[in-house]
N, C-alpha and C positions, 0 to 999 in steps of 0.2 A: 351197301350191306351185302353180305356175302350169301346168297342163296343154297339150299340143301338141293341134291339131284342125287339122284338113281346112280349106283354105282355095280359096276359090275367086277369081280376077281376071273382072271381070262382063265386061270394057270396053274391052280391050286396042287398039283400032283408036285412042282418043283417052284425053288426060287429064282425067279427070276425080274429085272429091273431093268431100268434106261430104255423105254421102248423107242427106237426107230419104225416106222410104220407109213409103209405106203401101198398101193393100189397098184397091182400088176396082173396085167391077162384076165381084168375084169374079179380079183381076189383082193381081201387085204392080207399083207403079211406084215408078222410082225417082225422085228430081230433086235434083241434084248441081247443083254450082260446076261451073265450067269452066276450068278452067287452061290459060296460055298461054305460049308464050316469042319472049323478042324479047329487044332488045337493055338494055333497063330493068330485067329479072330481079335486082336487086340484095338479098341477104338483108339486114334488120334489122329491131329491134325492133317495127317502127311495123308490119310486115306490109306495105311499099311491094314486096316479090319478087310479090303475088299479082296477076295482071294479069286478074282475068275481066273479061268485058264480054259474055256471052250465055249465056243458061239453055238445056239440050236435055233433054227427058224419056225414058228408058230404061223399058222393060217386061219383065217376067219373064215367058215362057209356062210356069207348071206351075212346078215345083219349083225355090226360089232354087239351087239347088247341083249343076243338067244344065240346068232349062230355059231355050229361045234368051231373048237378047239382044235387042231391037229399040230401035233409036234413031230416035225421033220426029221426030228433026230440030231445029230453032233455035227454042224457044217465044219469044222475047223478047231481045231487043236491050237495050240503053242506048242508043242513039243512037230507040229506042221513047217512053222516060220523056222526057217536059218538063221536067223538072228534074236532069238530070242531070249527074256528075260523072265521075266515076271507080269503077272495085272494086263489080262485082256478089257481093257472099260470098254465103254460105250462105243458101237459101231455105227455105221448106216449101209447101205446099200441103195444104187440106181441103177437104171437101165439105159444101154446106149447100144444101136443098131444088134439088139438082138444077146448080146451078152448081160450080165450083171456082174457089179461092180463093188467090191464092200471095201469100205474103207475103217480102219480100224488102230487104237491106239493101245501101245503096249509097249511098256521098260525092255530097254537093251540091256546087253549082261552089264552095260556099266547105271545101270538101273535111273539111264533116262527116256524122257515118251519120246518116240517117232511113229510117223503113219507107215499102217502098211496098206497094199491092195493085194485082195484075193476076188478071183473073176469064176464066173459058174456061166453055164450052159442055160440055166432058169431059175426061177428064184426062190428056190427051195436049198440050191444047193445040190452037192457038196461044192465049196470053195475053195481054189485051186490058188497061194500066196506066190508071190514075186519074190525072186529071191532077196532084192533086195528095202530097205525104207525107201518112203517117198526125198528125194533130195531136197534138205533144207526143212522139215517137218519137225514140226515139235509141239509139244502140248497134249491134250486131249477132247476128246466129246465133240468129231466131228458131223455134221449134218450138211446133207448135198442136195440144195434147190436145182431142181431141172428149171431153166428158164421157156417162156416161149418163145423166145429166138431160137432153140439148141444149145444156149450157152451151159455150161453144169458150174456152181459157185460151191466150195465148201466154206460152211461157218464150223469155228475152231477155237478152244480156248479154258479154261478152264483155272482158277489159282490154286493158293495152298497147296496140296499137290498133285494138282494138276501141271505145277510147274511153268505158269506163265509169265509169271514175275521173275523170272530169270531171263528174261528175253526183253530186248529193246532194238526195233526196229530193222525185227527179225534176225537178230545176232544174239549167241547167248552173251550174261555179261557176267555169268557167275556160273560154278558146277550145277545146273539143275536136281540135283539132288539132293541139294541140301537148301537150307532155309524154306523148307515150306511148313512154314505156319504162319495165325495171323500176324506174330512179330518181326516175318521175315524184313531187312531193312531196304529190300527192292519195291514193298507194297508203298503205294498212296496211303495216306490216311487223313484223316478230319476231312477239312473240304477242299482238298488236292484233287482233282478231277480223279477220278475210277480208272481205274486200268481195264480199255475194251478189249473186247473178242477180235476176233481177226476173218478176213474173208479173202477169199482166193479164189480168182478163174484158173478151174482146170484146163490140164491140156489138150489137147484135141483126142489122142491114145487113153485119156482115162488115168494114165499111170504115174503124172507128177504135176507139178503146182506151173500154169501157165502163163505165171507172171509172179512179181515179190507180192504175199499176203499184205494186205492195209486192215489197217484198226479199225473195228467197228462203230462208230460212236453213237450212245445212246443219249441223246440232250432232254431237255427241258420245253415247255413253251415257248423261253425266250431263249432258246437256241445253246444255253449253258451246258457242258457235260454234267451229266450226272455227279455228285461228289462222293468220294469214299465213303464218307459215315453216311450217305444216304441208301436208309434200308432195300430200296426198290433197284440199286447198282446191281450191274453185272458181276455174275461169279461163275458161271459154269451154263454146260448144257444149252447150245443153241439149237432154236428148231425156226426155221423160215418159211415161211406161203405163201401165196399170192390169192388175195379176194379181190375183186369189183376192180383191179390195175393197182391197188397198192400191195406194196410189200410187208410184210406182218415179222419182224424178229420178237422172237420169243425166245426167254433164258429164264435160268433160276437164280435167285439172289445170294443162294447158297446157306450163311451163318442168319440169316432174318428168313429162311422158309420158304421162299415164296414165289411161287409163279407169273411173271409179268412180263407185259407187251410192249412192244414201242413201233408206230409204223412210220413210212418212209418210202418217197419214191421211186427207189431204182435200188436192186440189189447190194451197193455199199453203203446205203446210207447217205445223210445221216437218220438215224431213226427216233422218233420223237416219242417220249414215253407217255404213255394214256395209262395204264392201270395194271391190275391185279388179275391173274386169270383163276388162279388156286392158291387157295390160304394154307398154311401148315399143316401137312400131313402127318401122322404116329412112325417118326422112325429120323433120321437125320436129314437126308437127301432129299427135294425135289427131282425128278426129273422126265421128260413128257415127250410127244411127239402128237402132232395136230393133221387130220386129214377131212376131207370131206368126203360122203357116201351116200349113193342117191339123194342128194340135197339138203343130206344134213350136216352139220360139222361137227367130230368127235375129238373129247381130249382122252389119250390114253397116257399112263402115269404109275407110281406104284407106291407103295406105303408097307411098313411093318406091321401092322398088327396080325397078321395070320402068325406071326414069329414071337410075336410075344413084343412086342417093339424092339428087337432086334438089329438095328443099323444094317449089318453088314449081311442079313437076310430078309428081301424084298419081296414083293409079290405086286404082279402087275392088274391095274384094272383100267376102265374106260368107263367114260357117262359123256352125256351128248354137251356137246356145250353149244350156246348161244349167243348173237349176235346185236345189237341195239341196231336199227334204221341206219343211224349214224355213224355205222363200222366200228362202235366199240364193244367190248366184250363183256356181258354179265358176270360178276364173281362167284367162284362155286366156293362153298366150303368145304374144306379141304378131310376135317375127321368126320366120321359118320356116326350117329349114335344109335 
């Protein structure tokens, strides 16, 4: 059963979603989507309602759940990138000998995703783009685990349109632009195994993929991929950790709501599904990022209701989450009343 907990709104002055969120020079920062409205706001499948075009970095002084808010201001434009299109989504950012590194996905003028990287001086920013895409990049909603070796993995992936059901083993096999919805004829469906996320060792430089992406897979007990119509399958929004030596993927299941886990021991998988982190939130989108802070572990997330339930304007919040002896995870409920 799905427990109620304390929720916190970081951010209320603006909309903002998709938090990436980590622990730098002893601060958390946050880096979200930016959500906008105008007169395009149109819901469908394709995710054509989300209109960002600028990343802003948000910091936490002291404890995610009292301590201020600080908004850094505009890290990064699209009208910044030389090749750009449309739909800044979901970014991240790491750190590697002293720089920072944001990785981000966003439509080229022939309006499909590629990654880009923009690199800063500290983690607030401003962000300084590459001129060009990552070679071979595609998709969205990447998240970048720092390993304890030094190694950096980005997780990758996203459907409908996200546009990953255009791709098979890492080649596209159709225009990416088109067919994203559920009826696209590239999805799984029934119980055809799920179309996984992807992961990739970066390259040494930070700046491109340092080997071909592999599919993420998220199985069963008895070792089965996950199936299409099953509600708990991947759909978007990876976020990865490391507790107690195991590895924790976390995604959203996208059209079923819902926040879930599967663990697993070594950064590819494969990862075995345990449960529900967050039930359905007021607005279409899950999507979250997980850290720990003086020894406790927070989920940050966001939801519409400050919008009226809103889809395509979000607001971000945080509530502590908890852990069972056993390494699995209590469920929160997701609306608050």
């Amino acid at each position: 059963m799905a427990k109620k907990v304390v929720k916190r709104y970081l951010f209320p002055e603006d909309y903002m979603a998709d938090p990436s969120v980590h622990v730098f020079n002893g601060k958390i920062y946050i880096y979200p989507s930016h959500d906008w409205e105008d007169d395009s706001n149109v819901e469908d499948d394709s995710g054509d309602q989300y209109i960002m075009k600028d990343y802003h970095v948000l910091s936490i002084d002291g404890d995610p759940m009292t301590g201020k808010v600080t908004d850094h201001g505009c890290v990064l434009r699209k009208e910044d990138i030389a090749w750009h299109g449309r739909q800044l989504w979901d970014c991240d950012v790491q750190e590697k000998d002293g720089k920072y590194y944001m990785f981000f996905p966003m439509k080229d003028k022939n309006d499909v995703f590629r990654h880009g990287v923009a690199i800063a001086d500290n983690p607030a920013g401003p962000f300084i783009p590459q001129e060009e895409p990552v070679h071979g990049s595609y998709s969205i909603d990447m998240a970048i685990l720092k390993d304890n070796d030094g190694e950096y993995y980005m997780y990758f992936g996203g459907l409908w349109g996200g546009q990953l059901q255009s791709y098979r083993d890492n080649v596209g096999i159709e225009d990416p632009a088109k067919n994203n919805t559920p009826d696209s004829p590239n999805l799984p469906h029934g119980s055809q195994p799920s179309l996984p996320s992807r992961v990739v060792k970066l390259s040494k430089d930070m700046l491109q993929f340092g080997e071909e992406p592999k599919p993420v897979q998220v199985i069963d007990e008895e070792g089965k991929p996950l199936a299409a119509d099953d509600p708990h399958r991947f759909f978007e929004a990876s976020w990865t950790f490391k507790k107690d030596g195991k590895y924790y993927f976390t995604y959203s299941t996208g059209d079923s709501h819902l926040l879930c886990y599967a663990i697993g021991d070594n950064p590819y998988g494969p990862f075995t599904y345990k449960g529900v982190i967050l039930t359905p939130v007021v607005g279409w989108t899950t999507h979250h990022a997980i850290i720990e802070w003086e020894g406790k572990w927070y989920l940050f997330h966001h939801d519409s209701v400050p919008s009226g339930g809103k889809s395509w304007l979000r607001s971000l919040k945080v509530c502590e989450l908890t852990f069972n002896p056993d390494g699995t995870i209590e469920t929160i409920e997701g609306i608050d009343e």
